[in-house]
PDB file with one MODEL, atoms N, CA, C and O in Angstrom:
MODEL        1
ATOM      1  N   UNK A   1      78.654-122.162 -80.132  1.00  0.00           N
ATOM      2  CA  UNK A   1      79.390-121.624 -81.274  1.00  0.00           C
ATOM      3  C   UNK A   1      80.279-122.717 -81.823  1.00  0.00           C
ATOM      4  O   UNK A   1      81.004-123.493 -81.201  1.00  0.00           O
ATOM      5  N   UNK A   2      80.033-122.596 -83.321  1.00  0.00           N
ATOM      6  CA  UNK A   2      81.160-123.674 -83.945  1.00  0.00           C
ATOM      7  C   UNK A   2      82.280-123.502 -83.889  1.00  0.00           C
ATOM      8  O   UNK A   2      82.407-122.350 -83.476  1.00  0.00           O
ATOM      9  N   UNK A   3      83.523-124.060 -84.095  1.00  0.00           N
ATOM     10  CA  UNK A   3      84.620-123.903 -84.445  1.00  0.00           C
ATOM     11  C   UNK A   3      86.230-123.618 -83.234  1.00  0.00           C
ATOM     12  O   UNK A   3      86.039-123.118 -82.125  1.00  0.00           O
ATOM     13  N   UNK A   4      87.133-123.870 -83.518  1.00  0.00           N
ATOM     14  CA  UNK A   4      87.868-123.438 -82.629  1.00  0.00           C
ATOM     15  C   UNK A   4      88.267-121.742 -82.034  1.00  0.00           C
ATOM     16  O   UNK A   4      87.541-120.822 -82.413  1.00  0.00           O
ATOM     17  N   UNK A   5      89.063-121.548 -81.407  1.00  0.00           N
ATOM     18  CA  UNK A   5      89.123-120.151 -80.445  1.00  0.00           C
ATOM     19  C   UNK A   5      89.886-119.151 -81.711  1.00  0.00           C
ATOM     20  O   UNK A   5      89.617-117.953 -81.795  1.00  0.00           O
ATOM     21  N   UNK A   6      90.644-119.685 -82.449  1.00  0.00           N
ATOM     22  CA  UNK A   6      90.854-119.149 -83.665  1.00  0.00           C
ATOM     23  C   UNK A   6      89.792-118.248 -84.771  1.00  0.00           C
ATOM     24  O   UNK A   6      89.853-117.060 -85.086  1.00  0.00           O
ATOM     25  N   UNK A   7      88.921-119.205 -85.159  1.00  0.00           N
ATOM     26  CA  UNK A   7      87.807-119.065 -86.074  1.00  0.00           C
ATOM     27  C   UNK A   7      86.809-118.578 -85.442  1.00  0.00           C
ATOM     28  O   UNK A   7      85.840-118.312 -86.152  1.00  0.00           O
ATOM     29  N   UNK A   8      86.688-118.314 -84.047  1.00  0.00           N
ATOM     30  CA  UNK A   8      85.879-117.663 -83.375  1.00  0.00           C
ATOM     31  C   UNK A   8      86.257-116.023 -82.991  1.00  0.00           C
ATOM     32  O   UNK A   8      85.534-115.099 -82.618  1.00  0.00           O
ATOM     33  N   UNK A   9      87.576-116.098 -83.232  1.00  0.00           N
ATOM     34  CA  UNK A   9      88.309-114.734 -83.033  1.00  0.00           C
ATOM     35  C   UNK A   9      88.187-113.952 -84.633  1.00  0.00           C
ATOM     36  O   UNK A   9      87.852-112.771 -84.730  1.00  0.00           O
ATOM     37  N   UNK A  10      88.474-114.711 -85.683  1.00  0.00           N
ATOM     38  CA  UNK A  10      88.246-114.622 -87.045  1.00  0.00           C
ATOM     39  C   UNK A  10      86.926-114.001 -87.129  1.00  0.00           C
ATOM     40  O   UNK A  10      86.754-112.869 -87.580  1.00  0.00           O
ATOM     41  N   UNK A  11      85.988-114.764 -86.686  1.00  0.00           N
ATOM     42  CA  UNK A  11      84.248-114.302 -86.609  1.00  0.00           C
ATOM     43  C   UNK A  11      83.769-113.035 -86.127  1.00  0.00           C
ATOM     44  O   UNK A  11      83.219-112.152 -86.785  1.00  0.00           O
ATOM     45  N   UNK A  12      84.006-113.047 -85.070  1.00  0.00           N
ATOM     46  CA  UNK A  12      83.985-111.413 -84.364  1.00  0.00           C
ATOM     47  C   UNK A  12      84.528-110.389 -84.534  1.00  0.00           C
ATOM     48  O   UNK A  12      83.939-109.340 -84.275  1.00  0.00           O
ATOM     49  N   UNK A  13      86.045-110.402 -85.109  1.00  0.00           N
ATOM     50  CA  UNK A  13      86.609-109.605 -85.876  1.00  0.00           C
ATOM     51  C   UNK A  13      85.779-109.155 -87.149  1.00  0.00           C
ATOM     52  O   UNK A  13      85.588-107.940 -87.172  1.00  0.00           O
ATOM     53  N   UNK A  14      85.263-109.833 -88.170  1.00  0.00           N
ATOM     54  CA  UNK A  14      84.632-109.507 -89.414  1.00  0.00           C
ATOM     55  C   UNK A  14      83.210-108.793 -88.741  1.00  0.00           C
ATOM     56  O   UNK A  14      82.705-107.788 -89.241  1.00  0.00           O
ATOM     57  N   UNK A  15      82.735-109.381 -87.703  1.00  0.00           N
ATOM     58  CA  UNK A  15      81.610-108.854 -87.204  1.00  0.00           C
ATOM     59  C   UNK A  15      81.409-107.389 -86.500  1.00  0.00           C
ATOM     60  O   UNK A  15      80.410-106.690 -86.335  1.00  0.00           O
ATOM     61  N   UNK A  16      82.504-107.259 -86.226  1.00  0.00           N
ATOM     62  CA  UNK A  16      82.644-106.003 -85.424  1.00  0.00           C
ATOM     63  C   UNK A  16      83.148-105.015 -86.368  1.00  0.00           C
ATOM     64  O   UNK A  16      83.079-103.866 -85.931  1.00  0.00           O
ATOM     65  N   UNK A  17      83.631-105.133 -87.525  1.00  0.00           N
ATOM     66  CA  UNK A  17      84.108-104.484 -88.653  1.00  0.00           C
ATOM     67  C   UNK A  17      83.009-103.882 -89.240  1.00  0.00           C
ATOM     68  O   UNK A  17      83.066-102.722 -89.648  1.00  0.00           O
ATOM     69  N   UNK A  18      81.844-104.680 -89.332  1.00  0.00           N
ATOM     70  CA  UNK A  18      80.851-105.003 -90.274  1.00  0.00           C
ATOM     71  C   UNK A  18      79.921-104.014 -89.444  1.00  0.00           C
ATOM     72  O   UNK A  18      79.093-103.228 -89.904  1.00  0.00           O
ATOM     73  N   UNK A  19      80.194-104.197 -88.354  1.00  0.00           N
ATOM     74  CA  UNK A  19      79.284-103.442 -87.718  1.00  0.00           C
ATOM     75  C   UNK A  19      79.883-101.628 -87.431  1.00  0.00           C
ATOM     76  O   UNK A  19      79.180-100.632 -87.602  1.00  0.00           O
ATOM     77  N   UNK A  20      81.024-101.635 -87.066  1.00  0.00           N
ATOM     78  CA  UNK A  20      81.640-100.499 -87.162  1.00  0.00           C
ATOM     79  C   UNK A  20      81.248 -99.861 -88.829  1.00  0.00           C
ATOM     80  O   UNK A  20      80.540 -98.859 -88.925  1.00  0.00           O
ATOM     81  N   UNK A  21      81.682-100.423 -89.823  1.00  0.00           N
ATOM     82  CA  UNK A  21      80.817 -99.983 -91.252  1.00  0.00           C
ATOM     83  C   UNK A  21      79.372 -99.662 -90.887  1.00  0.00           C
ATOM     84  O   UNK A  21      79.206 -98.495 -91.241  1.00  0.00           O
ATOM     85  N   UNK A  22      78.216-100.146 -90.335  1.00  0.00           N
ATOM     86  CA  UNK A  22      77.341-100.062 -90.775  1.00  0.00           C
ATOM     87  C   UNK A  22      77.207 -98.931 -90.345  1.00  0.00           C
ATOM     88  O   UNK A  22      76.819 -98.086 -91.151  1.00  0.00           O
ATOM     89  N   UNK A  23      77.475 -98.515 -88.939  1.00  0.00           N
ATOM     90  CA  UNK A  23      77.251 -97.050 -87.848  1.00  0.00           C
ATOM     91  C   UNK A  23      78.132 -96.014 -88.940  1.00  0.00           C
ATOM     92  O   UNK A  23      77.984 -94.796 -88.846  1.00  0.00           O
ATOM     93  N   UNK A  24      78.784 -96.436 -89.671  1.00  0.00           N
ATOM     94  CA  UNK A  24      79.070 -95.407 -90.630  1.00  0.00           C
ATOM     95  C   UNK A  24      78.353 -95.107 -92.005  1.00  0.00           C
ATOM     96  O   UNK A  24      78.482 -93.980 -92.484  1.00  0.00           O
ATOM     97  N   UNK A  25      77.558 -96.121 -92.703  1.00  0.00           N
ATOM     98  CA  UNK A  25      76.510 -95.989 -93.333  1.00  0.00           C
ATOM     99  C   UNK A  25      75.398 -95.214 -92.878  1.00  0.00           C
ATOM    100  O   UNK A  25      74.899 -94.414 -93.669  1.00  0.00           O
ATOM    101  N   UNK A  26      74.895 -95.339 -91.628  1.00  0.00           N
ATOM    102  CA  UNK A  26      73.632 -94.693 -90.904  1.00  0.00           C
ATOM    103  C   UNK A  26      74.158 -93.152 -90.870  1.00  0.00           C
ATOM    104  O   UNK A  26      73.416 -92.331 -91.409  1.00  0.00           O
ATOM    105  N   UNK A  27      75.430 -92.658 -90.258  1.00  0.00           N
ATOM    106  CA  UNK A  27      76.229 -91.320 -90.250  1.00  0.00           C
ATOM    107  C   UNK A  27      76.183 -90.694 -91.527  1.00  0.00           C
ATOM    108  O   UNK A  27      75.710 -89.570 -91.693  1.00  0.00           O
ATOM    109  N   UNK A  28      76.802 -91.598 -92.691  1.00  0.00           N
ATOM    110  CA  UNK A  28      76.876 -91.080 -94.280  1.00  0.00           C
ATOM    111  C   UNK A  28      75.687 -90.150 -94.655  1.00  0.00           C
ATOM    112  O   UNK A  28      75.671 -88.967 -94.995  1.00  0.00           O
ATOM    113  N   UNK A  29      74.234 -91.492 -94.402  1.00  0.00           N
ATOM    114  CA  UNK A  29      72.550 -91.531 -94.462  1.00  0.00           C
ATOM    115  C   UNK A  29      72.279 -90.129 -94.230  1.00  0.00           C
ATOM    116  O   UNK A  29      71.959 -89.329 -95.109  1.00  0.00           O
ATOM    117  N   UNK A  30      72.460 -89.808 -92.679  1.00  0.00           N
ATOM    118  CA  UNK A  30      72.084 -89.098 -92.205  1.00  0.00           C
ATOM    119  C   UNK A  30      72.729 -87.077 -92.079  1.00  0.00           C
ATOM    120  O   UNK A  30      72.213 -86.102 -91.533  1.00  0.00           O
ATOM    121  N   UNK A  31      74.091 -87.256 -92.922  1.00  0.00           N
ATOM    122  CA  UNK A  31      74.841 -86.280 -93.140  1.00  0.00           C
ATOM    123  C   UNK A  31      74.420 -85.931 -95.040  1.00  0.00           C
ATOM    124  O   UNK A  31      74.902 -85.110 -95.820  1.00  0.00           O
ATOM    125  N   UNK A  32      73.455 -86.864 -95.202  1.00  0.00           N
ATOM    126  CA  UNK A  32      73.213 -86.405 -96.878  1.00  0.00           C
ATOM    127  C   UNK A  32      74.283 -86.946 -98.105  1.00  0.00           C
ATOM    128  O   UNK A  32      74.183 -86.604 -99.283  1.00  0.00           O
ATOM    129  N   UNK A  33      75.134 -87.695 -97.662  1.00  0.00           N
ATOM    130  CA  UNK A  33      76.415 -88.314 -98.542  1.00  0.00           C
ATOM    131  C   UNK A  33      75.621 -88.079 -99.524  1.00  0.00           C
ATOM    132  O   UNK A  33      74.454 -87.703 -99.642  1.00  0.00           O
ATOM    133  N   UNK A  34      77.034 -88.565-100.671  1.00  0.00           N
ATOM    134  CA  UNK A  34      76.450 -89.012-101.748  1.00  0.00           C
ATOM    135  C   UNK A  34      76.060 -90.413-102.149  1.00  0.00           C
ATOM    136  O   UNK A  34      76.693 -91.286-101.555  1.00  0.00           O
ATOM    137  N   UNK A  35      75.370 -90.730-102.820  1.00  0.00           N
ATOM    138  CA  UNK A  35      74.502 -92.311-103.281  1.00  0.00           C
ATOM    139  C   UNK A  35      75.726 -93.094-103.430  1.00  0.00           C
ATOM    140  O   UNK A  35      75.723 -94.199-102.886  1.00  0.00           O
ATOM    141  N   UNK A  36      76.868 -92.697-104.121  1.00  0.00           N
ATOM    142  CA  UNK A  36      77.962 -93.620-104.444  1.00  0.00           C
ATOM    143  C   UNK A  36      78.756 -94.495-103.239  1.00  0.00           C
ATOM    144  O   UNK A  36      79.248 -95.618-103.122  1.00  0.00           O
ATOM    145  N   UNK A  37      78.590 -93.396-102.491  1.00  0.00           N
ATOM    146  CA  UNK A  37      79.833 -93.279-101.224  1.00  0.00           C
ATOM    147  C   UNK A  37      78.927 -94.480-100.197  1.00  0.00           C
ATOM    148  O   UNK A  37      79.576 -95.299 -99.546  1.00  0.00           O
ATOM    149  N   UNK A  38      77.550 -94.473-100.150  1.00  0.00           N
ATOM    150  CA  UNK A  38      76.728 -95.071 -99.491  1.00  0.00           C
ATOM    151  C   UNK A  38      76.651 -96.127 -99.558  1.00  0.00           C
ATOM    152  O   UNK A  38      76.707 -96.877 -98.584  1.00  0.00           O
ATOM    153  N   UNK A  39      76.436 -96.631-101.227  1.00  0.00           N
ATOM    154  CA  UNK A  39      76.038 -97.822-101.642  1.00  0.00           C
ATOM    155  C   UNK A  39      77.492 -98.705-101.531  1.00  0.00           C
ATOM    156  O   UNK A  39      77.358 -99.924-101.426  1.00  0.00           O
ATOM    157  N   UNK A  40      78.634 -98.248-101.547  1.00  0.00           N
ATOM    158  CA  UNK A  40      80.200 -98.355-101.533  1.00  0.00           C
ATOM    159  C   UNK A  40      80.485 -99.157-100.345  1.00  0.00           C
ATOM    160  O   UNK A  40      81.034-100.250-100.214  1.00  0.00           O
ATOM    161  N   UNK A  41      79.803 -98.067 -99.239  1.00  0.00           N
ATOM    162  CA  UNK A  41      80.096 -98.734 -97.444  1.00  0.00           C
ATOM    163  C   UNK A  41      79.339 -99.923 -97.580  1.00  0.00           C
ATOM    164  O   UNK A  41      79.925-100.970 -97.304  1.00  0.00           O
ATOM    165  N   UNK A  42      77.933 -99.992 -98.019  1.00  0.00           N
ATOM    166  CA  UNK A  42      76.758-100.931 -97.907  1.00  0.00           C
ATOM    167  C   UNK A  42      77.192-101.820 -98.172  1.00  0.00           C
ATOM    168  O   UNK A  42      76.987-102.643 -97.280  1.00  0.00           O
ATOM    169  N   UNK A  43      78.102-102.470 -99.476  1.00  0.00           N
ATOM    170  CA  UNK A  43      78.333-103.401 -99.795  1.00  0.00           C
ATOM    171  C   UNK A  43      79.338-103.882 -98.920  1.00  0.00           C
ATOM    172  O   UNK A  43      79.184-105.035 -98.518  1.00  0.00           O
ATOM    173  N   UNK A  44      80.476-103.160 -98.482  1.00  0.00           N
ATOM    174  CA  UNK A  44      81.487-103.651 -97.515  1.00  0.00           C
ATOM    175  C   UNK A  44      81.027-104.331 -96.530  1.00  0.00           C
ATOM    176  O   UNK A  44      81.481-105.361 -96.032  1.00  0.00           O
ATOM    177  N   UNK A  45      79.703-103.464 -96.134  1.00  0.00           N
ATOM    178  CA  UNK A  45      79.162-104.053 -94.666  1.00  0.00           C
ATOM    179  C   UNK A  45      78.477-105.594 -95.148  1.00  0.00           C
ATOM    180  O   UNK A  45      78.621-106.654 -94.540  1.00  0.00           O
ATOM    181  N   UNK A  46      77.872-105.422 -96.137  1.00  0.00           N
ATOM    182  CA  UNK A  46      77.159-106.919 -96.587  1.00  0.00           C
ATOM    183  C   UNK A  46      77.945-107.721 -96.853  1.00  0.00           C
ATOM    184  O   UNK A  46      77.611-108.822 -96.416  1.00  0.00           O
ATOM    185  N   UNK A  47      79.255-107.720 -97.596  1.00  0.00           N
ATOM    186  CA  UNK A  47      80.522-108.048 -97.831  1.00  0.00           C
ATOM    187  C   UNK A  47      80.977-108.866 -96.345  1.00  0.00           C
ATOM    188  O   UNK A  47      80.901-110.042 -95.988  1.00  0.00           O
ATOM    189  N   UNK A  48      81.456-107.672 -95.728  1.00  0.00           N
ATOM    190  CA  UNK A  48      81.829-108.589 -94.212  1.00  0.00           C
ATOM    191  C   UNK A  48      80.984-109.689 -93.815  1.00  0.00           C
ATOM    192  O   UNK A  48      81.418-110.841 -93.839  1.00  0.00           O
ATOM    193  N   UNK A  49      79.580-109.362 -93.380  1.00  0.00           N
ATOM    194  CA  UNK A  49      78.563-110.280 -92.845  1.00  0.00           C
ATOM    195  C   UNK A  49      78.614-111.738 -93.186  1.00  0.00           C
ATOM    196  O   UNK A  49      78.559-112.758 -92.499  1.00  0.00           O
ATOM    197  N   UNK A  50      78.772-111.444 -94.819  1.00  0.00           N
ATOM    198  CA  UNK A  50      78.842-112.807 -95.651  1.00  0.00           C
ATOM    199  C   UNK A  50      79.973-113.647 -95.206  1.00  0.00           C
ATOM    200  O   UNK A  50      79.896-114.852 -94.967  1.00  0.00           O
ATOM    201  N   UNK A  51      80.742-113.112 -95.141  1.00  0.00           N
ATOM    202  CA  UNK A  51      82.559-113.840 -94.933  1.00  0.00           C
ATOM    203  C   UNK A  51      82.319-114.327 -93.495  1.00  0.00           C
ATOM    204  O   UNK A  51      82.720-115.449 -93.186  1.00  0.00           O
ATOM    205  N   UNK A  52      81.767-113.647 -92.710  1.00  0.00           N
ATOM    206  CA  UNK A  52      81.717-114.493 -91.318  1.00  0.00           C
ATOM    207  C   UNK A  52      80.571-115.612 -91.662  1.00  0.00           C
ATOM    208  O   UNK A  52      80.860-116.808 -91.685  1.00  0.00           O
ATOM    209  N   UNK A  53      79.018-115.050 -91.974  1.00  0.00           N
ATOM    210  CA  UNK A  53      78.419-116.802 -92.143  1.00  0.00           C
ATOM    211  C   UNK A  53      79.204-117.651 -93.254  1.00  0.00           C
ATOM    212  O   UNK A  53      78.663-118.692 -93.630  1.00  0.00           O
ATOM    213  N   UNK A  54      79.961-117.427 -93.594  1.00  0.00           N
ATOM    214  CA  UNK A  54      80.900-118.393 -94.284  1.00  0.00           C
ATOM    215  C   UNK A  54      81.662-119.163 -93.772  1.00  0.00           C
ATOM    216  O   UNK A  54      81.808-120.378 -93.901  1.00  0.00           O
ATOM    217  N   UNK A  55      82.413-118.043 -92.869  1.00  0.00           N
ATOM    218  CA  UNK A  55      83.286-118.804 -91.830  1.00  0.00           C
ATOM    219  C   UNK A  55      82.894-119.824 -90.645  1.00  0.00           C
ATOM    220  O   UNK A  55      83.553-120.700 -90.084  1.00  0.00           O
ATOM    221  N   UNK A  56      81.252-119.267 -90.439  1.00  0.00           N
ATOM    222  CA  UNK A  56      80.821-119.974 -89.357  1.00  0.00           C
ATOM    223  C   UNK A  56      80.565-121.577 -90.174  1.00  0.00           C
ATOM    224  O   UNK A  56      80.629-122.682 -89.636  1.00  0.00           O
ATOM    225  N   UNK A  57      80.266-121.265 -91.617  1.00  0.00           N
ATOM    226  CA  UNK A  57      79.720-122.435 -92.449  1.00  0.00           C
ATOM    227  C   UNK A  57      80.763-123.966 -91.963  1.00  0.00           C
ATOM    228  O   UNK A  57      80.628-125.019 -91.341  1.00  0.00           O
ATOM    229  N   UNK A  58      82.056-123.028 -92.912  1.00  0.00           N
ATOM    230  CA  UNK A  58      83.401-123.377 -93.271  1.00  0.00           C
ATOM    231  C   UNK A  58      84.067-124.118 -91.846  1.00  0.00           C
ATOM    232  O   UNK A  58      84.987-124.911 -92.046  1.00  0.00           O
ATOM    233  N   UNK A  59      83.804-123.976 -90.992  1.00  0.00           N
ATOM    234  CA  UNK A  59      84.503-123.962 -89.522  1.00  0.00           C
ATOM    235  C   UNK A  59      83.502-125.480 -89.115  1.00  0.00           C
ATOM    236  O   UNK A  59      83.890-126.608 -88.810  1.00  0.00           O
ATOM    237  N   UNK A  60      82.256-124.985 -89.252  1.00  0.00           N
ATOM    238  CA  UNK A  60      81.485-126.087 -88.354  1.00  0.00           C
ATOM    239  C   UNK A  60      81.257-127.128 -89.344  1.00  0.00           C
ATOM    240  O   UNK A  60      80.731-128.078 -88.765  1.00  0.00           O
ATOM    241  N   UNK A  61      81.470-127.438 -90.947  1.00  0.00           N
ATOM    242  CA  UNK A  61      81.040-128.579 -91.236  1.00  0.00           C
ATOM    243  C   UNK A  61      81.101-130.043 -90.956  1.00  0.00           C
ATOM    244  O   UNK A  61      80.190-130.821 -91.238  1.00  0.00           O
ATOM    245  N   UNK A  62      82.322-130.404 -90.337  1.00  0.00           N
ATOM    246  CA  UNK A  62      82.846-131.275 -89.721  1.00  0.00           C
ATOM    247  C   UNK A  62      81.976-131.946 -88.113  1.00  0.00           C
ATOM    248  O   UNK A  62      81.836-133.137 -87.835  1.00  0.00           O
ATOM    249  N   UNK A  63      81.495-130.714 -87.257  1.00  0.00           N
ATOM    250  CA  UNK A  63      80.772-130.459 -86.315  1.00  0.00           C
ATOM    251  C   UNK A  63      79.098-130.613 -86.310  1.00  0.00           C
ATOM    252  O   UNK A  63      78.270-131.284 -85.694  1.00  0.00           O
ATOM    253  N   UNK A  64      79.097-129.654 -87.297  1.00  0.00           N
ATOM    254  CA  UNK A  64      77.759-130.455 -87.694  1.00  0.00           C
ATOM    255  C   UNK A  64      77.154-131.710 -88.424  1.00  0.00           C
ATOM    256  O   UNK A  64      76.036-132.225 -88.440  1.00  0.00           O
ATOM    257  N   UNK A  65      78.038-131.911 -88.862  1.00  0.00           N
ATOM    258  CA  UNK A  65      77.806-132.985 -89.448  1.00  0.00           C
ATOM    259  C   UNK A  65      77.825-134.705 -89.067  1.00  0.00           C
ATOM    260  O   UNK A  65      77.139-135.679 -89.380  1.00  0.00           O
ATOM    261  N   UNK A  66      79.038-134.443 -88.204  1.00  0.00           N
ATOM    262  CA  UNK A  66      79.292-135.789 -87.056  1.00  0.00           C
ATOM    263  C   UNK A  66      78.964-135.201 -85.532  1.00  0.00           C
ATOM    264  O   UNK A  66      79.627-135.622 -84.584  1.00  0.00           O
ATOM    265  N   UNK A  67      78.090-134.376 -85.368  1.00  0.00           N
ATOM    266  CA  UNK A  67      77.331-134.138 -83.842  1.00  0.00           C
ATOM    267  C   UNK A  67      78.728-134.278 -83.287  1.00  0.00           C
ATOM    268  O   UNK A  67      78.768-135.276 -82.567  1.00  0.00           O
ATOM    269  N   UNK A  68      79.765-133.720 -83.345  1.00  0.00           N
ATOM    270  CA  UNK A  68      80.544-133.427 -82.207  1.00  0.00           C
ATOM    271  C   UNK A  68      79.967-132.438 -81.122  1.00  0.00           C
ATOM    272  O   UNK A  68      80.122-132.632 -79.916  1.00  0.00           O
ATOM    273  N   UNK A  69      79.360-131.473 -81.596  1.00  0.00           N
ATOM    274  CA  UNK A  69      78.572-130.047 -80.508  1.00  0.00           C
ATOM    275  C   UNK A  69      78.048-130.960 -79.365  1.00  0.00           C
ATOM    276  O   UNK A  69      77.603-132.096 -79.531  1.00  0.00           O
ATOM    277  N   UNK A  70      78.160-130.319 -78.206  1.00  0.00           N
ATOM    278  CA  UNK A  70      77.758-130.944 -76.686  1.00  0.00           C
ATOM    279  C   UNK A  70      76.008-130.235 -77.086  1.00  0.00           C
ATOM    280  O   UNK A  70      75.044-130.899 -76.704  1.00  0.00           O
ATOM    281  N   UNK A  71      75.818-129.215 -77.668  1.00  0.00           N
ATOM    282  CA  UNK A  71      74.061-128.702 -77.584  1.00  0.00           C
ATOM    283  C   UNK A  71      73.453-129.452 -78.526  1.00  0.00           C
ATOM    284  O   UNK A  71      72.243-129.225 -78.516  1.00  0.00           O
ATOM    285  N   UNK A  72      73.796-130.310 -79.400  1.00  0.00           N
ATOM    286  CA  UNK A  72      72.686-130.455 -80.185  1.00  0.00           C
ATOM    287  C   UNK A  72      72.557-132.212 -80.341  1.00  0.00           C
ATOM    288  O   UNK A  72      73.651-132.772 -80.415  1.00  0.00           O
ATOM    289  N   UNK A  73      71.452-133.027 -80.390  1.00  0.00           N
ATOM    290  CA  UNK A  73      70.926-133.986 -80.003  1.00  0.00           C
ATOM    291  C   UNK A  73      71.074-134.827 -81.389  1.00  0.00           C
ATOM    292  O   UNK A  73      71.524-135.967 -81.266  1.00  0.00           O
ATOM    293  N   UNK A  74      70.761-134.405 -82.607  1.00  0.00           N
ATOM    294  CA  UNK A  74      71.510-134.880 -83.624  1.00  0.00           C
ATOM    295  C   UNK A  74      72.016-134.374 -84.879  1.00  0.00           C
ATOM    296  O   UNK A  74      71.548-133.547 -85.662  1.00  0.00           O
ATOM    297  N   UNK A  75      73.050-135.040 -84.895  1.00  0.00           N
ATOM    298  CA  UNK A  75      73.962-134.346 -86.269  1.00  0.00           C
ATOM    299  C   UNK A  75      73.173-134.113 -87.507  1.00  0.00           C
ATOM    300  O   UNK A  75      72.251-134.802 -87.945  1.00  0.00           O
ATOM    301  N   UNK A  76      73.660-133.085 -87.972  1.00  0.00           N
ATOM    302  CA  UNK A  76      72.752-132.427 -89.164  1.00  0.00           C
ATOM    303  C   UNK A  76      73.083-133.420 -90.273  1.00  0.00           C
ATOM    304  O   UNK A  76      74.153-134.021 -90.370  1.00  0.00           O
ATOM    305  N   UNK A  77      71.705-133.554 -91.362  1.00  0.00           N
ATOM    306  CA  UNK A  77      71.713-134.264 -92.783  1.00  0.00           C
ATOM    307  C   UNK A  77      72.643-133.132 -93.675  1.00  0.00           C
ATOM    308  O   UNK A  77      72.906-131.995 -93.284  1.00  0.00           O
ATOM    309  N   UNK A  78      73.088-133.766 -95.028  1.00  0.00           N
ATOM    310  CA  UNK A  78      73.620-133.132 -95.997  1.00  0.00           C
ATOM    311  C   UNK A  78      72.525-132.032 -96.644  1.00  0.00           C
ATOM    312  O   UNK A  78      72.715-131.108 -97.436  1.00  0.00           O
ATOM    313  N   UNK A  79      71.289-132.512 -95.978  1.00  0.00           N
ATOM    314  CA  UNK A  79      70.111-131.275 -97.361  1.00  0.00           C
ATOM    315  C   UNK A  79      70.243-130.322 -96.247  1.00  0.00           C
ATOM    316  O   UNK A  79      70.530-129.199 -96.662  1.00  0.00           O
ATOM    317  N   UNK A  80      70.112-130.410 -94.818  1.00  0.00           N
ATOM    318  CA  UNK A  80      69.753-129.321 -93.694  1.00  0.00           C
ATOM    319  C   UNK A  80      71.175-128.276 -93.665  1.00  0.00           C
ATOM    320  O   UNK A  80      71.115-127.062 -93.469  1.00  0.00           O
ATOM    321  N   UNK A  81      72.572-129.137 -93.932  1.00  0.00           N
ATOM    322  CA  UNK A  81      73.948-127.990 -93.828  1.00  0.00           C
ATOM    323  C   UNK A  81      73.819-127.249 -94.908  1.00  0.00           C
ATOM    324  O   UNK A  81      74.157-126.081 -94.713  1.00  0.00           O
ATOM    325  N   UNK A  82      73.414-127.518 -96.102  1.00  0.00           N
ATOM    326  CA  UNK A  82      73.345-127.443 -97.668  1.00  0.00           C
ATOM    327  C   UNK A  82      72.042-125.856 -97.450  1.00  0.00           C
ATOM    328  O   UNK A  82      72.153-124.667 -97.747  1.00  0.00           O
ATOM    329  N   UNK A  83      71.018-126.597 -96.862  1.00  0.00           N
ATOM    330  CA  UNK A  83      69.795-125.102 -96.848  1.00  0.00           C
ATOM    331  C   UNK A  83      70.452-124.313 -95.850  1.00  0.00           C
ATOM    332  O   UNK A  83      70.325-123.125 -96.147  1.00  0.00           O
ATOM    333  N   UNK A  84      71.299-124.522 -94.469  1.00  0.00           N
ATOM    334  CA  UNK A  84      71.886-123.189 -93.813  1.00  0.00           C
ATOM    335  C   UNK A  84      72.786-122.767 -94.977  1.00  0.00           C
ATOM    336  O   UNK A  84      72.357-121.926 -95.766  1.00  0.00           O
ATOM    337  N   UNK A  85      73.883-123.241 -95.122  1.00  0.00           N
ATOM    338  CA  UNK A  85      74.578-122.653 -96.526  1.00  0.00           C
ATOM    339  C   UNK A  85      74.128-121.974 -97.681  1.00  0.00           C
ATOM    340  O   UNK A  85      74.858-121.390 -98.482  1.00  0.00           O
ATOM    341  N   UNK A  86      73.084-122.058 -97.728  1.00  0.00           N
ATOM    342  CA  UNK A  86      72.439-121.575 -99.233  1.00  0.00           C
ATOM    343  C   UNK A  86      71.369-120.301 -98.457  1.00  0.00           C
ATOM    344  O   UNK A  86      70.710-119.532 -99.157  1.00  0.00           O
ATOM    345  N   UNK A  87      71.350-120.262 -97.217  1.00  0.00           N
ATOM    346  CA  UNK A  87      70.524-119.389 -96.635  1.00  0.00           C
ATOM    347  C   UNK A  87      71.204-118.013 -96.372  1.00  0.00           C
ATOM    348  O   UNK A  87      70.611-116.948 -96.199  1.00  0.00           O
ATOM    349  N   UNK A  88      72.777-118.253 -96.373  1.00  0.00           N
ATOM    350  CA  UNK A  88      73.597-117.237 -97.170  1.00  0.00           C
ATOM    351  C   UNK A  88      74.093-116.492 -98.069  1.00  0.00           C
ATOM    352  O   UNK A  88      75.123-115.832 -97.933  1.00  0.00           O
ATOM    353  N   UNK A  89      73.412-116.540 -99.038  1.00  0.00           N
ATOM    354  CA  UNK A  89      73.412-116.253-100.693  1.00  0.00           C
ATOM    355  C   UNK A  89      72.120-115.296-100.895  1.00  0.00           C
ATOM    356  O   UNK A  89      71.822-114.889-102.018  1.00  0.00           O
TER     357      UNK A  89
ENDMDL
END
């Protein structure tokens, strides 16, 4: 995992949010909500998701980029951080 114990606490927080939303989307789904109320949570939950691969982006560029990480054998090019980044959108 990239980043310091901070931005890793940051990460899991949005993740566990995101995920607590979604088990409430599936509940909404399944109680007949209405379309508004649904599509409302949906986005929150997609909303969250995004902000953490952001954060994971935002956190590790430095890391990936000068192979500081002990797992990985070599530091990522500008086109390879650029396509994970854009693989978020």
């Amino acid at each position: 995992m990239v980043g310091n114990e901070e931005a890793i606490a940051q990460v899991l927080n949005r993740l566990r949010r995101a995920q607590g939303q979604l088990g409430g989307v599936i509940t909404m789904i399944e109680e007949g909500r209405d379309c508004k109320d649904v599509v409302t949570q949906l986005a929150a939950v997609s909303s969250a998701l995004d902000r953490a691969g952001f954060k994971i982006v935002a956190t590790g560029l430095r890391e990936c980029l000068t192979d500081e990480s002990k797992e990985s054998t070599d530091p990522m090019t500008v086109e390879q951080l650029e396509k994970l980044f854009l693989a978020l959108a």
